[in-house]
C-alpha positions in Angstrom: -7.4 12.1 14.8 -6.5 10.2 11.4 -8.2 6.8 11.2 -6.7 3.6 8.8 -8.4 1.0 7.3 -6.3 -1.9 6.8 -7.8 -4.3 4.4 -5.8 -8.2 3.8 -6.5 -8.2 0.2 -7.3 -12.0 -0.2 -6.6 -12.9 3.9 -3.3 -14.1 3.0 -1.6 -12.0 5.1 -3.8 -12.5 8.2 -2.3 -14.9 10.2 1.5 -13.3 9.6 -0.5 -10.5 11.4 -1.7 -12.3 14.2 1.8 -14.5 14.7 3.7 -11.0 15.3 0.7 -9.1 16.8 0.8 -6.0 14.0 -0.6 -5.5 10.9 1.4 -4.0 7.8 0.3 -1.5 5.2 2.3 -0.7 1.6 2.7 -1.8 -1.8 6.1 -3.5 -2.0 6.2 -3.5 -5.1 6.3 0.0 -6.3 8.9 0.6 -4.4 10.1 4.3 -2.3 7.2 5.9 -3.3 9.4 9.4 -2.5 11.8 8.4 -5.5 9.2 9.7 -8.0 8.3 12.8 -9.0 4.8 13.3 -9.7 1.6 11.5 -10.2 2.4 10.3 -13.2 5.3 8.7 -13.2 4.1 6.5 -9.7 1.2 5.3 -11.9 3.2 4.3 -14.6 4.8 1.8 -12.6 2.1 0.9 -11.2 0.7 0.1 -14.6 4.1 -1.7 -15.1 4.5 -3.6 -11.8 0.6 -4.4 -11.6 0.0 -5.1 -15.5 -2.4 -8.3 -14.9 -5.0 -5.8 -12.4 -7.8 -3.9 -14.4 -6.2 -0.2 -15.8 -8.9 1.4 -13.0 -7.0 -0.9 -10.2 -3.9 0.0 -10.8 -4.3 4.0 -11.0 -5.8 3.8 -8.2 -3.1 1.7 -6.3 -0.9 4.5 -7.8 -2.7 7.3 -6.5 -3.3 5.8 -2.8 0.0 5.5 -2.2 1.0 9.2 -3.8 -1.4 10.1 -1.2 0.2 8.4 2.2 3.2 9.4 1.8 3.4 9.8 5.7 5.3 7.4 7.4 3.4 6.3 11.0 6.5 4.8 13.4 3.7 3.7 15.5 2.9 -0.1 16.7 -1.0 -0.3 17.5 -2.0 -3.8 19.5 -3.7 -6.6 18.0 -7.1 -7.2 17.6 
């Protein structure tokens, strides 16, 4: 069995989550992660789409989401 942490970043998205009763995971604003085609080129936009987070932060935002590429079609129930 695969566990997830789901953190809400500042808590902004917290009571979104409770209103529809699920919580959300993702990084929007890469975009389909499956359209690139290494590493590399996911953490250059990250670097671009992310430019104002520390260089550490956004390789790793990069590299987390290189490594879920597995899609869950699950709904889980609220806390």
């Amino acid at each position: 069995m695969k566990w997830w942490m789901i953190r809400a970043g500042g808590g902004e998205l917290i009571p979104q989550w409770v209103e529809k009763g699920k919580a959300s995971i993702g990084w929007s604003a890469l975009g389909d992660p499956k359209r690139f085609k290494n590493r590399n080129q996911l953490i250059n936009k990250s670097h671009e789409v992310y430019y104002e987070a520390k260089p550490g932060a956004r390789i790793q935002a990069g590299s987390q989401v290189l490594g879920n590429q597995q899609v869950a079609h699950r709904t889980f129930s609220s806390c």
